[in-house]
PAZAPA-4460 file (N, C-alpha, C; in steps of 0.05 Angstrom, whole numbers, plus 32768, in hexadecimal, padded with zeros to 4 digits):
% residues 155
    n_x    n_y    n_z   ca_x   ca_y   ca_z    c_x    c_y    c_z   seq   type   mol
   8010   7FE8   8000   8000   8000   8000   8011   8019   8000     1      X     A
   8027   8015   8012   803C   8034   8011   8047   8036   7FF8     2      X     A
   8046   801E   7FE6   8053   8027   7FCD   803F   803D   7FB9     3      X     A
   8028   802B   7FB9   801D   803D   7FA3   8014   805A   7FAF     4      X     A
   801C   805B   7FCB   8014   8071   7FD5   802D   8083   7FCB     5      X     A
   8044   8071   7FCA   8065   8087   7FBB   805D   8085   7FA3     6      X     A
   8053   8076   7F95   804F   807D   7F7C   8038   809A   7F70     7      X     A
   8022   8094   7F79   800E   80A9   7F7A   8021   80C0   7F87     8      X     A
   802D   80CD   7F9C   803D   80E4   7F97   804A   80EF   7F8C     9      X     A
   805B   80D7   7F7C   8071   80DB   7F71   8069   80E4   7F4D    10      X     A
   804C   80D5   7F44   803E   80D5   7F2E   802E   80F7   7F31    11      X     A
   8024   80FA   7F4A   8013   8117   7F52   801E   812E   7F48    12      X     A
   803F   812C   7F68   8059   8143   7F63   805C   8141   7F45    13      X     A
   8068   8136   7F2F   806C   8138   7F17   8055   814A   7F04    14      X     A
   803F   813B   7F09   802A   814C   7EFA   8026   8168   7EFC    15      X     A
   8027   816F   7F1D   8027   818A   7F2B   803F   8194   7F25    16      X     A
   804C   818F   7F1D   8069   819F   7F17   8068   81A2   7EF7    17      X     A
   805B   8194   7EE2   8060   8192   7ED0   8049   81AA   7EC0    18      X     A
   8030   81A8   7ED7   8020   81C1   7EDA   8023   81DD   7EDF    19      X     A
   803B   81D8   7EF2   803F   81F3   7EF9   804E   81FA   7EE5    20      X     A
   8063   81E9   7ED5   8071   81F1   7EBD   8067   8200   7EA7    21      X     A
   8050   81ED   7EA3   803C   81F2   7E87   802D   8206   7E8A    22      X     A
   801A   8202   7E9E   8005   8216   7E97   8003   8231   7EAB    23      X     A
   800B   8229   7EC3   800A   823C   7ED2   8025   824B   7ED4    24      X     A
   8029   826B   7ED9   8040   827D   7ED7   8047   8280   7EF3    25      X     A
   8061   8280   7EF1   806A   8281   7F0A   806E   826A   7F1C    26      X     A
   8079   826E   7F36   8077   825E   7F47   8062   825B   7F60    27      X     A
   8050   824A   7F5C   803A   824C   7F6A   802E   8236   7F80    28      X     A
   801D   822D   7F83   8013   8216   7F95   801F   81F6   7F8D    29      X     A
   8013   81FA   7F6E   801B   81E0   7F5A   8033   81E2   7F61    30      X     A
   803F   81EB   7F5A   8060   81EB   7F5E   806A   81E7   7F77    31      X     A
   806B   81EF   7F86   8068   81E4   7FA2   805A   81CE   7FAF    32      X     A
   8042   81C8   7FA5   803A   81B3   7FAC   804B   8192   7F9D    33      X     A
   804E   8196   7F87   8058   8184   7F81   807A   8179   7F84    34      X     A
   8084   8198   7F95   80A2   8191   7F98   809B   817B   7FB9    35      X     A
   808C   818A   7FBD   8081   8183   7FE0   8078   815B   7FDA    36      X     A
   806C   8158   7FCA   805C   8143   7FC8   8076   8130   7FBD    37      X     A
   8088   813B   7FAE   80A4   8123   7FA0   80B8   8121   7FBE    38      X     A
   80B1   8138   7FCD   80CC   8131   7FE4   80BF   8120   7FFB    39      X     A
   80A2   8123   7FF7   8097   810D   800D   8095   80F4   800A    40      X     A
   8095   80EB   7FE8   8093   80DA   7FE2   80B6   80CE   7FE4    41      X     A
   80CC   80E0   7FE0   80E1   80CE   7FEC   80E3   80C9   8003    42      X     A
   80D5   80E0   8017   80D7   80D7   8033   80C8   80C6   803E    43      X     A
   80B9   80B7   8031   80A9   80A0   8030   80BC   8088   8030    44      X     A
   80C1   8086   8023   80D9   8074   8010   80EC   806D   8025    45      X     A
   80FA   807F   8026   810B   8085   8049   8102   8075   8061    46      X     A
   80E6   8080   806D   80DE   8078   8082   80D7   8059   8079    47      X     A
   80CB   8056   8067   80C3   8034   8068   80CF   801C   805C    48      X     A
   80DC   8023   8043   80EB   8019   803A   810F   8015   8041    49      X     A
   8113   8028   8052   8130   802B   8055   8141   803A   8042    50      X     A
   815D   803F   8044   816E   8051   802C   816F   804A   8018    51      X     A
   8172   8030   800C   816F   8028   7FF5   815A   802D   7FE2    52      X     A
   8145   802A   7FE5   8127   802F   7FE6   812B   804C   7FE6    53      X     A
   812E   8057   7FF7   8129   8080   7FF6   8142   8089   7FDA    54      X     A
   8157   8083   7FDC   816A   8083   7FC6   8161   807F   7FAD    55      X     A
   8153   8065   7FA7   8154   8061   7F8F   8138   8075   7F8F    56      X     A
   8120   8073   7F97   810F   808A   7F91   8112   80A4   7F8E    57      X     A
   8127   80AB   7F9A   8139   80C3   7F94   8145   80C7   7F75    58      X     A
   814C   80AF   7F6C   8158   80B0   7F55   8143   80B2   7F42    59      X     A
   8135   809C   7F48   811C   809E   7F35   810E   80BE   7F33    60      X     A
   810B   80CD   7F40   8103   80DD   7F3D   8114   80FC   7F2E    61      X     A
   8129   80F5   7F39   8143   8107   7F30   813A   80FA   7F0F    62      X     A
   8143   80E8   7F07   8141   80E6   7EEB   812B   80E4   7EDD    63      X     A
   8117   80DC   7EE0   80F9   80E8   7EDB   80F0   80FC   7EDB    64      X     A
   80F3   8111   7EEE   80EC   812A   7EE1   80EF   8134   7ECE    65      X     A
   8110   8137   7ECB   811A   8142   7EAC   810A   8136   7E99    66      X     A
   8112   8115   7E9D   8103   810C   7E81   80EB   8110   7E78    67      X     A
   80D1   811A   7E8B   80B7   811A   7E85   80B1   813E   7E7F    68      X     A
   80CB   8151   7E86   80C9   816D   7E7F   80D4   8166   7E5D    69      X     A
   80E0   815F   7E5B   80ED   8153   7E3C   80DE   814B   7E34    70      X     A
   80CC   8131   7E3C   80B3   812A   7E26   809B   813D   7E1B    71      X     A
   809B   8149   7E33   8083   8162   7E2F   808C   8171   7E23    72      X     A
   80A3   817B   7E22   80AF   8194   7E12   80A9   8188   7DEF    73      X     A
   80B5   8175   7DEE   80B2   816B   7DD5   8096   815D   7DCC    74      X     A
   8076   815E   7DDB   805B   8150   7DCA   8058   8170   7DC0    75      X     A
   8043   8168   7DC3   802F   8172   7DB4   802B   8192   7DC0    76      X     A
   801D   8188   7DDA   8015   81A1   7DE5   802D   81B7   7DEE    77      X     A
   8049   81A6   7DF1   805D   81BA   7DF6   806F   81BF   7DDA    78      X     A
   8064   81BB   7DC3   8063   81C9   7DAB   8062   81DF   7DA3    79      X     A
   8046   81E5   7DB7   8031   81FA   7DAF   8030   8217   7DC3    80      X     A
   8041   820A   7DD8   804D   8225   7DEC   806C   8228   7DDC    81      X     A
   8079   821F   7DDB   808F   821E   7DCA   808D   8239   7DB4    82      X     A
   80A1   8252   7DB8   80A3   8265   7DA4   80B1   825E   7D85    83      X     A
   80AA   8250   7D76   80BA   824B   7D5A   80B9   8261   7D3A    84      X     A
   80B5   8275   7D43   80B9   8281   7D27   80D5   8287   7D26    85      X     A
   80DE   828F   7D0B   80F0   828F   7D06   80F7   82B5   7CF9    86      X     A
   8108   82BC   7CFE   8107   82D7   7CFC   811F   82D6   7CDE    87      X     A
   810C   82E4   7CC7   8115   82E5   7CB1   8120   8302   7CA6    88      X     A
   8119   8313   7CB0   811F   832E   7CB1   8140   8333   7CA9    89      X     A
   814E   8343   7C9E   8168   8352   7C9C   8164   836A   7CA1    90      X     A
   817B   8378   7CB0   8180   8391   7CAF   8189   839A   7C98    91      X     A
   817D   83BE   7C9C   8185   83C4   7C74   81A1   83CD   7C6D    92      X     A
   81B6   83C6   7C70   81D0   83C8   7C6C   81D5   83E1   7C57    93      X     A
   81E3   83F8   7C59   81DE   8405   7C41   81F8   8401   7C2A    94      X     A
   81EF   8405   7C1A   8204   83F7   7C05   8213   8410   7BFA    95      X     A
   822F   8417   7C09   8245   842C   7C09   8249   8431   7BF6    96      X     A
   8246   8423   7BD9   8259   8429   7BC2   823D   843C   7BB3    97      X     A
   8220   8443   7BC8   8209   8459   7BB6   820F   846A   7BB3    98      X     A
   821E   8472   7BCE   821C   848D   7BDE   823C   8492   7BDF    99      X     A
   823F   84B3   7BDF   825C   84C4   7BE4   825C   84D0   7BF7   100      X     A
   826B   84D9   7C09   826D   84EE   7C16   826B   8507   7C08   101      X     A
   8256   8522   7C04   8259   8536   7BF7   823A   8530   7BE6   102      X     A
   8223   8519   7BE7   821C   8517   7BD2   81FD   8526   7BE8   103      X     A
   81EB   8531   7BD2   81DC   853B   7BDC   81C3   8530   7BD9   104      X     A
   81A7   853B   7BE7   8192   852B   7BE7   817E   8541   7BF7   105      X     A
   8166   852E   7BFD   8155   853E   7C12   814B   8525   7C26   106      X     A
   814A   8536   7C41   813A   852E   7C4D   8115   8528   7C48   107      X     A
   810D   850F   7C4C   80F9   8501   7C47   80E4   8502   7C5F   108      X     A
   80EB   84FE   7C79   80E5   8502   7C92   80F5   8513   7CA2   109      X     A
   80E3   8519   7CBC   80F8   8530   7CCC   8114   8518   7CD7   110      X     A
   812A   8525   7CD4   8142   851E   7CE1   8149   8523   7D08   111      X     A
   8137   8515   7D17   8135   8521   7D31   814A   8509   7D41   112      X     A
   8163   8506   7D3D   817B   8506   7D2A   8176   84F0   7D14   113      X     A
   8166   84DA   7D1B   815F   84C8   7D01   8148   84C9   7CF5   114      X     A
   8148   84C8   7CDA   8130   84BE   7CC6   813D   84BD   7CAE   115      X     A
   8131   84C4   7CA0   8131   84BB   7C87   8139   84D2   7C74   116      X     A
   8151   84CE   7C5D   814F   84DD   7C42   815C   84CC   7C2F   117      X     A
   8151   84DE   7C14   814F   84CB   7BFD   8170   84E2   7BF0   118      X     A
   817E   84D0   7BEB   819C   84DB   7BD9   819E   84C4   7BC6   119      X     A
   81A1   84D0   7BAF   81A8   84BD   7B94   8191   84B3   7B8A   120      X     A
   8177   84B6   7B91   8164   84AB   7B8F   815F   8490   7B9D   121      X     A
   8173   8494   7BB8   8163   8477   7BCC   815A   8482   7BE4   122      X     A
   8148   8470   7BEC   813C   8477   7C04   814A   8471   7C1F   123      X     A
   8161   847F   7C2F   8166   846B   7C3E   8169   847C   7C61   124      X     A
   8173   8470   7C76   8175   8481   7C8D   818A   8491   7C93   125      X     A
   818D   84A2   7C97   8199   84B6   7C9C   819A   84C1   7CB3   126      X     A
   81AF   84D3   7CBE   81B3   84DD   7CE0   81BC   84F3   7CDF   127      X     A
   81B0   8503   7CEA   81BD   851C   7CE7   81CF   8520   7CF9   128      X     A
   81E6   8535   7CF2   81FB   853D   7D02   81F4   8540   7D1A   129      X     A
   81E3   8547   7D20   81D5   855F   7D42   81C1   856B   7D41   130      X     A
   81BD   857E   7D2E   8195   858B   7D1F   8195   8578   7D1C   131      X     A
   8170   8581   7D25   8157   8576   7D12   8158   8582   7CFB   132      X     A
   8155   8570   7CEF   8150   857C   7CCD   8131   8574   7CC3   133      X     A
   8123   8589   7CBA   8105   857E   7CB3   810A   8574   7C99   134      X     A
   80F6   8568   7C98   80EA   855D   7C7A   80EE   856F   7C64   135      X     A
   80F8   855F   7C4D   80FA   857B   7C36   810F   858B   7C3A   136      X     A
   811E   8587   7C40   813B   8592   7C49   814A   858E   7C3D   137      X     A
   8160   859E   7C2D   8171   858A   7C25   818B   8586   7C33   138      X     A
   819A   856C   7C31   81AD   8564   7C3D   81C5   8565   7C2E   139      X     A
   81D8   8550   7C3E   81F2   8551   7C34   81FD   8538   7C42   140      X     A
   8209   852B   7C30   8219   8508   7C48   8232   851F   7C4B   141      X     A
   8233   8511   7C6A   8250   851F   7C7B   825D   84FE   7C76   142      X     A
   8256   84EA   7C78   8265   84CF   7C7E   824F   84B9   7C80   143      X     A
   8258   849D   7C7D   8247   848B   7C79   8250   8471   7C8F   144      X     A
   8236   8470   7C9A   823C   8452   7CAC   822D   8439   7CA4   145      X     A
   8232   842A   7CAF   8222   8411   7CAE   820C   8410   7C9E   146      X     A
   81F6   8419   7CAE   81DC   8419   7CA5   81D1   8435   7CA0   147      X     A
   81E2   8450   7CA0   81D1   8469   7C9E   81E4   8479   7C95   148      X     A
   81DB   8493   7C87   81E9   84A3   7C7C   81EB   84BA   7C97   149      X     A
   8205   84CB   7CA0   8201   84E4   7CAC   81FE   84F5   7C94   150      X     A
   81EB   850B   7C9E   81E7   851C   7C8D   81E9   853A   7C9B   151      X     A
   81EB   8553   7C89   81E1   856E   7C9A   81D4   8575   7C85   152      X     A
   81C4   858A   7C93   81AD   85A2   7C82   81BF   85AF   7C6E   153      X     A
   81BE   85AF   7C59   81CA   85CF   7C45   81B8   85DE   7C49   154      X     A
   81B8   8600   7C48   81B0   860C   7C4B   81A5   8619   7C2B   155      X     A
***
């Protein structure tokens, strides 16, 4: 009878832990209850069975947990909490050999230091020195980075 009584805790604690994993946030009752319900069930083990008996239930449970967080991770339903998209996106790299230092253009959007102007006929981002530069402005590349042109206002 004490066995299936270690078993039924030991089957309970798992579920309640595997609950508190899944569905519920945080650490809560489930979660606690079921750490409470796997350590009684070794101290079960202990008191009636002796060390051997409490040991190996010990083990059993040490290695069972993992494995049954692993199975769940991998059905169905831990599929479906599982984040899998895949992010396809590039940053817009600007391609150095469009643009000169010296070449001119206008601002497209206000420059409140970044937005947007069009030089050479491309559309691309731009930073201004320090002004804001409004829209319809025209500019000037001071130098070119990565992804954005610096620009200033001509007057």
């Amino acid at each position: 009878m004490t066995i299936l009584i270690i078993l039924l805790l030991i089957i309970l604690g798992i579920i309640l832990l595997l609950l508190e994993f899944a569905v519920i946030p945080g650490f809560t009752i489930a979660g606690v209850g079921g750490i409470i319900l796997l350590c009684y069930s070794v101290y079960l083990s202990f008191v009636n069975y002796g060390t051997l008996a409490g040991i190996v239930t010990l083990i059993i449970i040490i290695t069972l947990l993992p494995i049954m967080f692993f199975k769940f991770l991998k059905s169905k339903a831990g599929k479906k909490m599982q984040l899998d998209s895949k992010i396809t996106s590039v940053v817009d790299v600007l391609e150095k050999e469009r643009f000169r230092v010296g070449d001119r253009g206008k601002a497209i959007s206000r420059l409140a230091p970044i937005g947007k102007v069009e030089i050479n006929h491309h559309i691309v981002e731009g930073k201004s020195t320090g002004d804001f530069i409004d829209d319809g402005a025209t500019v000037e590349v001071v130098s070119l980075q990565d992804n954005k042109l610096i620009v200033k206002q001509i007057n």
